[in-house]
Backbone as a ProteinNet text record, in pm:
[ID]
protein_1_A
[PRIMARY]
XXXXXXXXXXXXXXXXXXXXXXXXXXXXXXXXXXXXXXXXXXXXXXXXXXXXXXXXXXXXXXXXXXXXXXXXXXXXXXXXXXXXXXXXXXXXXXXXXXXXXXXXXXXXXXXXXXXXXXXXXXXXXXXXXXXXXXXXXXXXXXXXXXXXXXXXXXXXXXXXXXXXXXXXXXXXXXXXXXXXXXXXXXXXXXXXXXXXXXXXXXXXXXXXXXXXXXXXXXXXXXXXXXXXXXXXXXXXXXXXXXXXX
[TERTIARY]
12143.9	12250.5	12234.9	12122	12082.1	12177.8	12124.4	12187.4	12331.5	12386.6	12578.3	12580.3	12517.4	12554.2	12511.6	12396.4	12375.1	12460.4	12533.3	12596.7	12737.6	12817.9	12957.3	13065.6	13068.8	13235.7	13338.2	13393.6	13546.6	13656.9	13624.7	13729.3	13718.5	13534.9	13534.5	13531.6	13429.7	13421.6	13530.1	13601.1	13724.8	13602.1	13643.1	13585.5	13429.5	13401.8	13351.5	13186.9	13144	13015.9	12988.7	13067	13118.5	13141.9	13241.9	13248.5	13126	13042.7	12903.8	12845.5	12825	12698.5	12662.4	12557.4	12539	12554.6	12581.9	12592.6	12468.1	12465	12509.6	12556	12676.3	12729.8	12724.5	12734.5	12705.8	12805.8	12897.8	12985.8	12995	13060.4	13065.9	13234.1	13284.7	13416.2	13423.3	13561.9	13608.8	13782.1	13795.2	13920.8	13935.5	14046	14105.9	14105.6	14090.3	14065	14201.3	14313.8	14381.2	14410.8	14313.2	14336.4	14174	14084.9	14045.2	14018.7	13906.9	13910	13884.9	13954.7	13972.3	13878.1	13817.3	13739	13686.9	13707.5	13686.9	13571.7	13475.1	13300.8	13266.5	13332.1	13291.4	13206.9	13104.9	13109.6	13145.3	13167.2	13196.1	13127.3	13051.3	13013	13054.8	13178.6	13252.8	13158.8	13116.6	13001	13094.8	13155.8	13258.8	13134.6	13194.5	13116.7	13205.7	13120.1	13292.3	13408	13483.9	13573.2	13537.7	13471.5	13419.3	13311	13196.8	13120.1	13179.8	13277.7	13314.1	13388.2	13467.7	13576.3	13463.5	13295.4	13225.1	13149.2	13132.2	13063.1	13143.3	13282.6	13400.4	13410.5	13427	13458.5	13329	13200.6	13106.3	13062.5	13184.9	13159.3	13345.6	13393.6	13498	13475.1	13390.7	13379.9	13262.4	13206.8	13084.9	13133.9	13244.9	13278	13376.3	13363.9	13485.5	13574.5	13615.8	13739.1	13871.1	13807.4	13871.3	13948.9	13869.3	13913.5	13873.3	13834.4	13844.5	13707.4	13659.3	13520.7	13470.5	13635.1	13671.5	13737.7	13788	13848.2	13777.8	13867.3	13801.7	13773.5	13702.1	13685.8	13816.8	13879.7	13997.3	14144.6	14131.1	14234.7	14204.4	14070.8	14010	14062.7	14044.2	14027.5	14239	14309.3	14439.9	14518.8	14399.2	14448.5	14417	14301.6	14184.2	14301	14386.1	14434.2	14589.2	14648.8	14721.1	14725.8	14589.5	14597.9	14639.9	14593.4	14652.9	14503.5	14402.9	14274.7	14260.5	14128.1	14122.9	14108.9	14175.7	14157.3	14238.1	14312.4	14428	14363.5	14472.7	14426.7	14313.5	14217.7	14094.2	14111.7	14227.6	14265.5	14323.9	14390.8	14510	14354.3	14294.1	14203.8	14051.8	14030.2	13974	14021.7	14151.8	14249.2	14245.7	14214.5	14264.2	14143.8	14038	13956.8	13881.2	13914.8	13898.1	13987.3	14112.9	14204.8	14082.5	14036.6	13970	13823.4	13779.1	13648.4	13588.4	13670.1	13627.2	13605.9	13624.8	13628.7	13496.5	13440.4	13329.3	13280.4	13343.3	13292.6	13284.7	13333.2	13293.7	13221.5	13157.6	13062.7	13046.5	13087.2	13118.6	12960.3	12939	12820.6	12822.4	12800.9	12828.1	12732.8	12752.8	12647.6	12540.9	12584.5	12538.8	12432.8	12483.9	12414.1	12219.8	12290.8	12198.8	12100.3	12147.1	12073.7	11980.8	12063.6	12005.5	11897.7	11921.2	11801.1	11795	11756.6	11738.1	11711.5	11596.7	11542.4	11607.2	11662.4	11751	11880.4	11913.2	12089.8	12064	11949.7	11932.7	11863.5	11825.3	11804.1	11883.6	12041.5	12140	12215.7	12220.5	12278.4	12236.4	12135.3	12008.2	12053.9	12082.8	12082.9	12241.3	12313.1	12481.2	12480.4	12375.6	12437.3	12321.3	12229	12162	11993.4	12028.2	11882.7	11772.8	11792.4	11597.4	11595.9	11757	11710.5	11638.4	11681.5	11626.6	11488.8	11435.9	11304.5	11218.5	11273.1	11196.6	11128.8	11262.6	11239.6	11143.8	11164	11076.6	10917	10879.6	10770.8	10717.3	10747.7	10693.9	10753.7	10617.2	10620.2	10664.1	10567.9	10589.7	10769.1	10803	10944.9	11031	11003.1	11060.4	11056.6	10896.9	10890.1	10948.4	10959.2	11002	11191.1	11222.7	11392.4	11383.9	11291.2	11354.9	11289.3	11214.6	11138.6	11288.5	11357.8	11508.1	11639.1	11625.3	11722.6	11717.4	11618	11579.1	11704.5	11736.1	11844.2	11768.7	11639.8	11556.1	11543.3	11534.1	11504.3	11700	11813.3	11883.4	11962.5	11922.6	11966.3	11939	11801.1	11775.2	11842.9	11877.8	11932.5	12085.4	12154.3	12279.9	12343.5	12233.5	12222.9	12320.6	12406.2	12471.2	12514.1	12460.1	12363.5	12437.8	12545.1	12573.6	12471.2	12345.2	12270.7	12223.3	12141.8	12124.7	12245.3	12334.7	12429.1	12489.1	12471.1	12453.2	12366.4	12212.7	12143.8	12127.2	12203.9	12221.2	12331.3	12392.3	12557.7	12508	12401.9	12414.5	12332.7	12306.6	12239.6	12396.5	12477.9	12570.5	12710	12778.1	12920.9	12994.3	12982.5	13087.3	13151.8	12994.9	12941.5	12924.7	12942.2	12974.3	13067.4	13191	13305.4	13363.3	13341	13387.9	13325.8	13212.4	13172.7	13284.1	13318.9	13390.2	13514.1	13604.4	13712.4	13696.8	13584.2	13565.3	13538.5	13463.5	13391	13469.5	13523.8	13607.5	13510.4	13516.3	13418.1	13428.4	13511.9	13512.2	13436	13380.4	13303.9	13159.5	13030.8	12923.5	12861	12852.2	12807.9	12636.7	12612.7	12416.7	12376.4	12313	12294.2	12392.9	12525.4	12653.8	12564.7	12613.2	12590.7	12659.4	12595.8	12702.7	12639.6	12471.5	12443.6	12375.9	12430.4	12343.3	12264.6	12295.7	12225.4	12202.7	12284.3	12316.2	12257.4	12324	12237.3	12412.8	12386.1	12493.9	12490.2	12631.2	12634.4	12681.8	12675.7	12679.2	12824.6	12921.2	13050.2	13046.4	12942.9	12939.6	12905.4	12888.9	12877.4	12966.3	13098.6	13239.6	13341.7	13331.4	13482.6	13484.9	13604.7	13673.9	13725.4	13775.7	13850.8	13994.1	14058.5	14150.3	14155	14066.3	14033.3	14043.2	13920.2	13922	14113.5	14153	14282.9	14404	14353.2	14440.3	14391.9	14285.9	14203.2	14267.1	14250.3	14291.7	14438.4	14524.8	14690.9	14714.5	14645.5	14657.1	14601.4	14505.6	14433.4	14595.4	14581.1	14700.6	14844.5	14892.8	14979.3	14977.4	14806.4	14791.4	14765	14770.5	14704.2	14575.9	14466.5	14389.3	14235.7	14325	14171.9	14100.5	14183.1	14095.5	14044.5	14046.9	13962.4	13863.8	13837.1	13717.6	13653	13702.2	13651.9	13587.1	13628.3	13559.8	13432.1	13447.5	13343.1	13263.4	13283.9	13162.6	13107.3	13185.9	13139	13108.4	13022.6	12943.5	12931.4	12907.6	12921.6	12977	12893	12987.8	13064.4	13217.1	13276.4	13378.5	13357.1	13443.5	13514.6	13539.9	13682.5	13791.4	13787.5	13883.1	13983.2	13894.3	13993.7	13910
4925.3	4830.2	4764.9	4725.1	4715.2	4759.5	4880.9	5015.6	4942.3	4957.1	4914.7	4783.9	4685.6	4562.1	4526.9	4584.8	4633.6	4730.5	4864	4935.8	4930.8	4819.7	4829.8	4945.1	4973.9	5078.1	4989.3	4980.3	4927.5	4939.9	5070.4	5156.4	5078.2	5069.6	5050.5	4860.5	4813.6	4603.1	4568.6	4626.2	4511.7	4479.4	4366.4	4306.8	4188.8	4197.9	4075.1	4098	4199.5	4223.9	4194.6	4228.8	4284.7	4108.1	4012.1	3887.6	3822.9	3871.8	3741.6	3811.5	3895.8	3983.8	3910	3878.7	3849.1	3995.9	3982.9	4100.1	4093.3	4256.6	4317.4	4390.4	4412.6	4477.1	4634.4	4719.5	4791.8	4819.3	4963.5	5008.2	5147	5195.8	5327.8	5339.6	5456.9	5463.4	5633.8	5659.2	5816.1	5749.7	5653.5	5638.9	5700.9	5809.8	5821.3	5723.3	5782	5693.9	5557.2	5598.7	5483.3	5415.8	5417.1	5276.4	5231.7	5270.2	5176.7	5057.6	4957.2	4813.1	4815.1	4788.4	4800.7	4661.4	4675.8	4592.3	4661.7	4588	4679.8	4680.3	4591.6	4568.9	4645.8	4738	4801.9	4976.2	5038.5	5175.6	5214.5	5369.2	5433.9	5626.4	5650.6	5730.1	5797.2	5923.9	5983.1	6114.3	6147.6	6301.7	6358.6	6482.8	6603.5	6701.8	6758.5	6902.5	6959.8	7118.4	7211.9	7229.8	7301	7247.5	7317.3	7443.4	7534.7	7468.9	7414.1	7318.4	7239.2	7144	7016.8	7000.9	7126.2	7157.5	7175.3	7264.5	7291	7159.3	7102.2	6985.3	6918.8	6861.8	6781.2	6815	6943.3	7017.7	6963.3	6950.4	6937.3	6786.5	6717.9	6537.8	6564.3	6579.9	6542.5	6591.5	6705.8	6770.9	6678.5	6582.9	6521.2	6386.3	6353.7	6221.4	6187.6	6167.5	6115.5	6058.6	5965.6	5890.4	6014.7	6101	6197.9	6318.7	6330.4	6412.5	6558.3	6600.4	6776	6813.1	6797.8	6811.6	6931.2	6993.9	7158.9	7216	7129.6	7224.4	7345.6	7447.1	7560.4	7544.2	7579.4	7642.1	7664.4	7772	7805.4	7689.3	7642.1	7494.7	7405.1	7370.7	7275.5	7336.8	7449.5	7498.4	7520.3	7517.4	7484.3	7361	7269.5	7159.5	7082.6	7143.3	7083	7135.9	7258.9	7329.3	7216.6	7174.5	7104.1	6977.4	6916.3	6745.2	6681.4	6750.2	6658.5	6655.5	6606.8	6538.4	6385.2	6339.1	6184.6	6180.7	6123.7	6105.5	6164.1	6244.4	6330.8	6423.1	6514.2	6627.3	6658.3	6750.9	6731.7	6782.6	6848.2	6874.1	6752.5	6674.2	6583	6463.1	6434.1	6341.5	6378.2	6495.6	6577.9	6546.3	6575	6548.2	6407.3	6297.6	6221.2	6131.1	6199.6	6134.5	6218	6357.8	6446.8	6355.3	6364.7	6299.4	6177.8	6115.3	5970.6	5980.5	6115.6	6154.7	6130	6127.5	6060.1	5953.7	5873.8	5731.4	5636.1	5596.7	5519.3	5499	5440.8	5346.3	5470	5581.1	5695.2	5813.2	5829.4	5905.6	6081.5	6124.3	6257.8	6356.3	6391.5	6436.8	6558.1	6617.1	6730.7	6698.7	6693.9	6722.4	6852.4	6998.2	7089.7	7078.5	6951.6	6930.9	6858.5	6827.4	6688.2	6813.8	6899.4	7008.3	7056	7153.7	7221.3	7177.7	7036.3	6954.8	6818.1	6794.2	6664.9	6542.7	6554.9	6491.4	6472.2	6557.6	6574.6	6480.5	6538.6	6449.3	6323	6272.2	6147.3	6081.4	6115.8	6045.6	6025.3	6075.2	6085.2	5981.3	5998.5	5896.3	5748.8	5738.2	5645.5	5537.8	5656.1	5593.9	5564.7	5644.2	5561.3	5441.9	5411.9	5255.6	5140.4	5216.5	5153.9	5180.9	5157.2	5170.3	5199.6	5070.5	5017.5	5070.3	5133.9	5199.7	5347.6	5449.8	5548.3	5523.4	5415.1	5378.1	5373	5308.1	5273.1	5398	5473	5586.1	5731.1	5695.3	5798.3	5737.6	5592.2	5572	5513.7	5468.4	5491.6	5567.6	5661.3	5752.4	5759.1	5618.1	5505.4	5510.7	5461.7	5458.1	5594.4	5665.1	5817.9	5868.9	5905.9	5975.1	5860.6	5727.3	5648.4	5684.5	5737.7	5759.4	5870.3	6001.7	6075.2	6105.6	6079.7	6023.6	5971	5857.8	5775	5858.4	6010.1	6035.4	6182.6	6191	6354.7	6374.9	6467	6505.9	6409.1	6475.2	6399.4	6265.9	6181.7	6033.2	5970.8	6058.3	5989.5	6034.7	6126.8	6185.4	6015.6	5991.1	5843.5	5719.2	5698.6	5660	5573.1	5758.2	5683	5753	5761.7	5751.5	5699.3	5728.6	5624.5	5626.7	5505	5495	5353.3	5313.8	5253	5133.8	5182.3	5094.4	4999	5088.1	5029.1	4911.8	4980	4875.8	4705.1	4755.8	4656.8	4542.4	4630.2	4497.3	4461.7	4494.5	4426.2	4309	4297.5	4218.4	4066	4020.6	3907.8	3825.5	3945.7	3940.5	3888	3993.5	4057.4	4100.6	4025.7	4068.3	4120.3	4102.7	4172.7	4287.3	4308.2	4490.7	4548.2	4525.8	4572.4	4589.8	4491.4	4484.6	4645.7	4629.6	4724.9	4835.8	4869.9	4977.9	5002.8	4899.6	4940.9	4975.2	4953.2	5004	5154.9	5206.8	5349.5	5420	5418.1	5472.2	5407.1	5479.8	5400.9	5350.9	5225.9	5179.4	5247	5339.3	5385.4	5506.2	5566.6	5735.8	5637.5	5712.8	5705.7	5797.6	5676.5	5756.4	5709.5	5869.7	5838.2	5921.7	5963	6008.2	6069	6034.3	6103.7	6153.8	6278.2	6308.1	6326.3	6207.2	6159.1	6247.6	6319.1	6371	6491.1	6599.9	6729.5	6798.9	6915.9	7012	6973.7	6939	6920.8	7056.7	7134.5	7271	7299.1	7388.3	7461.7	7611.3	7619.3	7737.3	7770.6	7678.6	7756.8	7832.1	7763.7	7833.9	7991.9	7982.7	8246.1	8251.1	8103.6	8185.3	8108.4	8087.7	8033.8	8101.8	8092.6	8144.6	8288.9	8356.1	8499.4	8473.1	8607.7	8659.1	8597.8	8565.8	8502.1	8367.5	8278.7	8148.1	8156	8258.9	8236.1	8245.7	8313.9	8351.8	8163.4	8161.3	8073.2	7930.7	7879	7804.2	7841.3	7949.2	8011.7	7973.6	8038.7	8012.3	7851.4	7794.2	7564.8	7582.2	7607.1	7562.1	7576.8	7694.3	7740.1	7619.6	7632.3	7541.3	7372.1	7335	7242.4	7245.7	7336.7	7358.9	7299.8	7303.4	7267.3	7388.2	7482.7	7593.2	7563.7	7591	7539	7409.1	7304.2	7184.9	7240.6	7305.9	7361.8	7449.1	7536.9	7613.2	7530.8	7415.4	7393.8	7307.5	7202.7	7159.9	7240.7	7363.1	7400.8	7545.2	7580	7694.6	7860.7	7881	8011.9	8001	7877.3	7905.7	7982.9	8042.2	8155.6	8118.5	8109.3	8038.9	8113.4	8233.6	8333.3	8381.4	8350.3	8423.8	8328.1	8207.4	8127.5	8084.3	8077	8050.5	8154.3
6668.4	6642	6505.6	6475.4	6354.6	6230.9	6226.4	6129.7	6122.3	6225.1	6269.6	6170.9	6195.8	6105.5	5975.6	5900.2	5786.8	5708.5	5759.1	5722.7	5805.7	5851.8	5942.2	5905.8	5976.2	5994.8	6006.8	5928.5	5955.2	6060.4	6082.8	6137.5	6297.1	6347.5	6509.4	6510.7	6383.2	6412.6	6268.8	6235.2	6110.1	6007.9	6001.4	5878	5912.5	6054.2	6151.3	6038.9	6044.7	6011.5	5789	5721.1	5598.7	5592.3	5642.8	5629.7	5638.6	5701	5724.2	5651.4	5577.9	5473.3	5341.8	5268.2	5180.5	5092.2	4945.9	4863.4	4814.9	4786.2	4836.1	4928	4962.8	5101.2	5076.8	5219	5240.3	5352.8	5338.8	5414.7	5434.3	5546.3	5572.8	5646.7	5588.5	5650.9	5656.8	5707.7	5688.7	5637.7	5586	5532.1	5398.5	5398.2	5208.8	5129.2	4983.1	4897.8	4892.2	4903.9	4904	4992.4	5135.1	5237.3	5206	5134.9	5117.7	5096.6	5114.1	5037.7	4910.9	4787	4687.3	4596.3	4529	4412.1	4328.3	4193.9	4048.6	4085.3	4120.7	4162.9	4216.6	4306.5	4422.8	4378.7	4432.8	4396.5	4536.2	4468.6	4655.7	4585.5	4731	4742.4	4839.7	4782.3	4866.1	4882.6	5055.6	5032.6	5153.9	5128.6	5144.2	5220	5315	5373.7	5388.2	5363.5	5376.1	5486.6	5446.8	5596.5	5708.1	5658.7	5831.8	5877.3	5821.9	5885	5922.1	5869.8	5916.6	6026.5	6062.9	6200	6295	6266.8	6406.2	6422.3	6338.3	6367.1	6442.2	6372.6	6469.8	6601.1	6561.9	6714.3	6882.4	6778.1	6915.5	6946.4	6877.4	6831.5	6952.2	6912.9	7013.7	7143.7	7184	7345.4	7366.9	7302.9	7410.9	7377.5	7314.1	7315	7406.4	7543.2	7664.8	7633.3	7505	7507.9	7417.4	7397.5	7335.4	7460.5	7556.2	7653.2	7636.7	7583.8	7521	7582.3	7683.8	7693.3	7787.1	7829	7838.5	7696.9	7630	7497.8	7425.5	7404.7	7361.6	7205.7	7115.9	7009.4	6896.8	6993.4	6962	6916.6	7016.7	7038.7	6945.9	6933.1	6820.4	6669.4	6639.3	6505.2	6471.8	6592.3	6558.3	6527.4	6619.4	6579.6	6428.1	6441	6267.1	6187.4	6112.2	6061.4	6049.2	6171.7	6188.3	6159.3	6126.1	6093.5	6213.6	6338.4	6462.1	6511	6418.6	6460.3	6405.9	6458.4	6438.6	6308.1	6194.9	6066.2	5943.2	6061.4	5953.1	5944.9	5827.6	5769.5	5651.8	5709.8	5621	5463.5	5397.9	5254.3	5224.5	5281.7	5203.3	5245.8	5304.3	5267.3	5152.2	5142.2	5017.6	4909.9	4891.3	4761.9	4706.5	4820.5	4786.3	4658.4	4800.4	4699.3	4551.2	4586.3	4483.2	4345.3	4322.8	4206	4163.8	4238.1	4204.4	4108.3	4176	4131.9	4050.1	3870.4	3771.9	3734	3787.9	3811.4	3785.9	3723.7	3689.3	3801.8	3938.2	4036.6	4137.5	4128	4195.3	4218.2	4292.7	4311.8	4326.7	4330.5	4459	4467.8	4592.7	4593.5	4720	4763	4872.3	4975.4	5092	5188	5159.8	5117.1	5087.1	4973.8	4899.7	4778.9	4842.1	4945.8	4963.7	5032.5	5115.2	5197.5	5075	5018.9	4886	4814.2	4745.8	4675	4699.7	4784.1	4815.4	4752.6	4653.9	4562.7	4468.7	4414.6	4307.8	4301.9	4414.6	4466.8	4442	4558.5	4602	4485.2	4374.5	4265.9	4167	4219.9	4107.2	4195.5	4320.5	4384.9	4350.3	4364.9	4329.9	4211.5	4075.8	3950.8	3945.3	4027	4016.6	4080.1	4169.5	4240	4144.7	4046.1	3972.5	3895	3805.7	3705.8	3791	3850.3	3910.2	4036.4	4120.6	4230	4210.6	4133.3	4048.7	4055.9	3962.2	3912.1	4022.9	4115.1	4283.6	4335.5	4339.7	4412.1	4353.5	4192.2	4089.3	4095.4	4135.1	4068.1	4185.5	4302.3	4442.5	4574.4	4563	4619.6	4781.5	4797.9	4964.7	4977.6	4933.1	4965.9	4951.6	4859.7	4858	4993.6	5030.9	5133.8	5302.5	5290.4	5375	5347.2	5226	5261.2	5351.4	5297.3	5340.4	5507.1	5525.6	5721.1	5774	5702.3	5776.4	5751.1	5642.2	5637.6	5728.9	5807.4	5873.8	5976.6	6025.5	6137.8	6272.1	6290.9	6388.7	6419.2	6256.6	6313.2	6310.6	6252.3	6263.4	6403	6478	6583.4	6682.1	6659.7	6743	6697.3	6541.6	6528.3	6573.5	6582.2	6572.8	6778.3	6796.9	6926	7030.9	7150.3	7211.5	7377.6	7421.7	7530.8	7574	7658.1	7736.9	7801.8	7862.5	7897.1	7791.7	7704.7	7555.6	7507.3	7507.4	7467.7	7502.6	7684.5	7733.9	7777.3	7769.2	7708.5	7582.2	7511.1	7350.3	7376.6	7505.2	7490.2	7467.9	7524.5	7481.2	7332.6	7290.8	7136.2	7078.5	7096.4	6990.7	7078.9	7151.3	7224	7137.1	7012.9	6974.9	6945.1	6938.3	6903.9	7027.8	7136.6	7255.4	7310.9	7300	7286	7186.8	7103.1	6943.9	7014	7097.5	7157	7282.9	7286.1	7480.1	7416.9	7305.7	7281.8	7223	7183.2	7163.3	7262.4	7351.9	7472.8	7565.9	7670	7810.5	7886.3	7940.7	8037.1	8174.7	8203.6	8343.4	8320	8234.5	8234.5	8178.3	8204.7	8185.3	8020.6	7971	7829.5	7819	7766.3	7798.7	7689.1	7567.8	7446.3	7410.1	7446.7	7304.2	7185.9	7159.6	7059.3	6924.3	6798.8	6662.2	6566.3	6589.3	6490.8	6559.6	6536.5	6606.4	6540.2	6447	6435.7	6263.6	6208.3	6014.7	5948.2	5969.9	5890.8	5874.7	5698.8	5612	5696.4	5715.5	5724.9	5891.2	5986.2	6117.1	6155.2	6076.5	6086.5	6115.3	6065.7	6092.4	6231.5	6316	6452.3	6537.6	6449.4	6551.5	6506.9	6364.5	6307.6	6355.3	6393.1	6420.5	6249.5	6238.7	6131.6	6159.4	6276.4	6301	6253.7	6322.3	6275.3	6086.2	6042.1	5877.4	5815.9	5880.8	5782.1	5858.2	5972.9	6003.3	5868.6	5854.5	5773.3	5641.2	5603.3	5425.4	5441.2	5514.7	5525	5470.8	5562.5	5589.2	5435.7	5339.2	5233.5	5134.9	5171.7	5060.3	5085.2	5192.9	5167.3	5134.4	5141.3	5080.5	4972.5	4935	4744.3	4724.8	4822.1	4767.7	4733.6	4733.8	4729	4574.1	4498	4367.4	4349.4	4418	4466.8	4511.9	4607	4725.3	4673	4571.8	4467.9	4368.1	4295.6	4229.5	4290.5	4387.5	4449.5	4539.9	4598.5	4700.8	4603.5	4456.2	4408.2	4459.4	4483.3	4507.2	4673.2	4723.8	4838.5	4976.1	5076	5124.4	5225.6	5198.3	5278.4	5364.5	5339.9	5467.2	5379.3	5283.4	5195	5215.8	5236.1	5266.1	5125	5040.7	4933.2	4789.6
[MASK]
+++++++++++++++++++++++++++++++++++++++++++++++++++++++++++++++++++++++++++++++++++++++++++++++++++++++++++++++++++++++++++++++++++++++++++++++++++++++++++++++++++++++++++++++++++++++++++++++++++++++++++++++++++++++++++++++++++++++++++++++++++++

């Protein structure tokens, strides 16, 4: 719970957590660049995964999440609807785009999940030096905290992390009602939720053991009429992405 009020989502507590924060603040969203909260002060670190990862990942985040219902949904059904923008968050090109156009932007970031897979060190020290000098410096010249990011940033410790557990929750209620509350409007209180799973597997690449050749061309067709393949081309490069664009 911690994590939750240090880093708030907008989307599940408003503004409740982000209002009582001393700055610097610290936020996490899946909103496009223009519903964001807007301040010249502000940086934002927008990190993109490709879209065939990002549909199987979605895909196994909506069948174990009960307030969604799909928890017979096929594969198939999922990857028509992803294609369609009739998932939670819209369509995954027109929210790409949006923040793609922004990209150059002083106060913006863009960085790949793939990137972060690939070189870790690397990324996360470029990340580092965009939100500041001396965070860079921290992380180049003690070692203690390097290897303490990356122990908090493993699949493993954030699997416990971001964990979600009903009981847990409810003996947190009288710490923190509010954040229990903001939990009960995501999760229905009538089904039993006991390690939901928010973070599973994080490995590049598993799409080669969902996509059909059907699925790839249905995916390439949606890119094209969003125009965004030369976006996805230029951010995921060489990457092997089915032939999608």
């Amino acid at each position: 719970m911690e994590f939750h009020k240090w880093t708030p989502y907008p989307e599940l507590t408003g503004m409740h957590y982000l209002n009582k924060a001393q700055p610097p603040r610290f936020l996490k969203t899946h909103f496009p660049y223009e519903h964001q909260l807007k301040n010249p002060k502000a940086k934002f670190i927008y990190l993109p995964r490709n879209p065939l990862d990002t549909c199987v990942s979605f895909y196994y985040y909506v069948r174990g999440a009960p307030m969604y219902d799909f928890e017979d949904g096929s594969f198939d059904d999922f990857v028509q609807a992803f294609v369609m923008g009739e998932v939670e968050r819209g369509d995954y090109c027109d929210h790409l785009l949006s923040w793609y156009s922004h990209s150059t932007k002083p106060n913006v970031f863009l960085v790949t999940y793939e990137q972060l897979k690939e070189d870790f060190r690397n990324t996360v020290l470029s990340i580092a030096g965009f939100m500041g000098a001396e965070y860079r410096s921290m992380l180049e010249e003690d070692d203690t905290v390097y290897r303490n990011l990356v122990e908090k940033s493993s699949v493993s410790f954030m699997k416990k992390l971001c964990r979600v557990d009903r009981t847990v929750l409810e003996k947190q209620a009288d710490e923190d009602q509010f954040f229990l509350d903001a939990m009960n409007r995501l999760y229905r209180e009538d089904v039993e939720v006991k390690d939901s799973a928010v973070v599973r597997k994080g490995v590049v690449g598993e799409w080669k053991a969902h996509f059909s050749q059907h699925h790839l061309d249905l995916v390439s067709d949606w890119i094209d009429r969003k125009r965004a393949a030369g976006v996805i081309r230029e951010i995921w490069g060489d990457l092997d992405l089915g032939g999608i664009v």
